[in-house]
C-alpha positions in Angstrom: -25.5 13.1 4.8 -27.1 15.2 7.7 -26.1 18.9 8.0 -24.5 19.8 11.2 -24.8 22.4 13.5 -21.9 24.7 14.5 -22.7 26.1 17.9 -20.5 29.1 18.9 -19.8 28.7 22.7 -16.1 29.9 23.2 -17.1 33.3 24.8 -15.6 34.7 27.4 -18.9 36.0 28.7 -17.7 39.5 29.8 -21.0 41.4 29.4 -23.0 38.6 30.7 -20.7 38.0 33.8 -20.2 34.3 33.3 -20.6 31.6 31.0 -23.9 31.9 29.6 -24.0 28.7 27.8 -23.7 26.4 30.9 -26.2 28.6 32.9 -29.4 27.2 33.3 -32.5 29.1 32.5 -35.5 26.8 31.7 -38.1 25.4 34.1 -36.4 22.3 34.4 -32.9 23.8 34.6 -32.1 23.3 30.6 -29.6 25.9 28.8 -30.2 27.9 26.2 -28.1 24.9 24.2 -30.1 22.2 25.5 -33.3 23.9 23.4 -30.5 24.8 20.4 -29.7 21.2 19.9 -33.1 19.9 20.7 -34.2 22.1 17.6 -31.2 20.9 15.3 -32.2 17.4 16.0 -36.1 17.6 15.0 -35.1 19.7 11.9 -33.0 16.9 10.7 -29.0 17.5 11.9 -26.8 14.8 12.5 -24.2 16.4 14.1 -23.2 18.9 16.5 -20.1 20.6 16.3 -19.2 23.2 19.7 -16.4 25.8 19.1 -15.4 26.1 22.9 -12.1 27.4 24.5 -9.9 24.7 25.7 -9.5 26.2 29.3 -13.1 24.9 30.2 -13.3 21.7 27.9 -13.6 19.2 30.4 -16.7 21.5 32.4 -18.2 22.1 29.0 -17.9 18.6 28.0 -19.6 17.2 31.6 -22.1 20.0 32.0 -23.6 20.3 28.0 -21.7 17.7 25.6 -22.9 14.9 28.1 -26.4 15.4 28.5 -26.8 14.7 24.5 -25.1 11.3 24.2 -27.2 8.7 22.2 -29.1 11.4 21.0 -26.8 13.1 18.5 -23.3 12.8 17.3 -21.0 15.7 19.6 -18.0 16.6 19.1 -15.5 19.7 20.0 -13.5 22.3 18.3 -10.9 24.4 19.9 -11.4 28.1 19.3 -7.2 29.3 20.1 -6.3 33.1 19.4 -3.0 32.2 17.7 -5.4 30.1 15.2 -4.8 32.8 12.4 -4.1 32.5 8.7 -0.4 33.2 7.5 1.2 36.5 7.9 -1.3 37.3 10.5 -0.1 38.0 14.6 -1.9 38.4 17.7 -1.3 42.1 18.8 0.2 42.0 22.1 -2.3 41.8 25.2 -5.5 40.4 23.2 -6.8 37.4 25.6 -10.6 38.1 23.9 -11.6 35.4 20.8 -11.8 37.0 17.6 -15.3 36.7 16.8 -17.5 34.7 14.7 -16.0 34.3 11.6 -12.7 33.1 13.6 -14.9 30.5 15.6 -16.2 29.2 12.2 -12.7 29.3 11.1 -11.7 27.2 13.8 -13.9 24.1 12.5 -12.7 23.8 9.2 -10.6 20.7 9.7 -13.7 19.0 11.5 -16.7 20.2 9.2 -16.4 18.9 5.3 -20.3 18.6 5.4 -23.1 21.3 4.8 -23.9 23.0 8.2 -25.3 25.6 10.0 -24.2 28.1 12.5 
């Protein structure tokens, strides 16, 4: 089985004043994904797995999931504050994602193969 790669694209962009993953930056408009998946797919990966926030799904899923169809498997995982382990609460006021480790979190009902983040 292929490895798949994990792409972490559910933040909020605050320093970067937007959403950095949908921007495009190459000389023919690409993203910085476009070359992230382009790499996972000559090193061997059959699978890519975004952690997104559901609030732009449907852009993300137009703009970047689209543009890889036919070329390798895509599929979506919902990174969602309130996803926490048991015993654990989101402190009143927090809007910002958790971090990393939560976004990897987030796909461990999707990902049962190796992978890569």
């Amino acid at each position: 089985m292929k490895p798949t790669l994990l792409v972490l694209a559910a933040g909020m962009g605050s320093r970067y004043g937007g959403l950095k993953q949908m921007d495009p930056m190459g000389p023919n408009g690409e993203t910085v994904l476009d070359y992230s998946v382009f790499d996972a797919i000559r090193a061997g990966f059959g699978r890519v797995v975004f952690i997104i926030r559901e609030d732009f799904a449907e852009a993300f899923k137009q703009g970047v999931g689209a543009r890889f169809a036919g070329q390798i498997e895509v599929d979506y995982v919902f990174q969602k504050l309130d996803d926490l382990p048991a015993g654990f609460g989101v402190p009143e006021g927090r809007t910002k994602p958790w971090g990393t480790a939560h976004a990897v979190r987030a796909a461990r009902e999707a990902v049962k193969e190796n992978f890569a983040v």
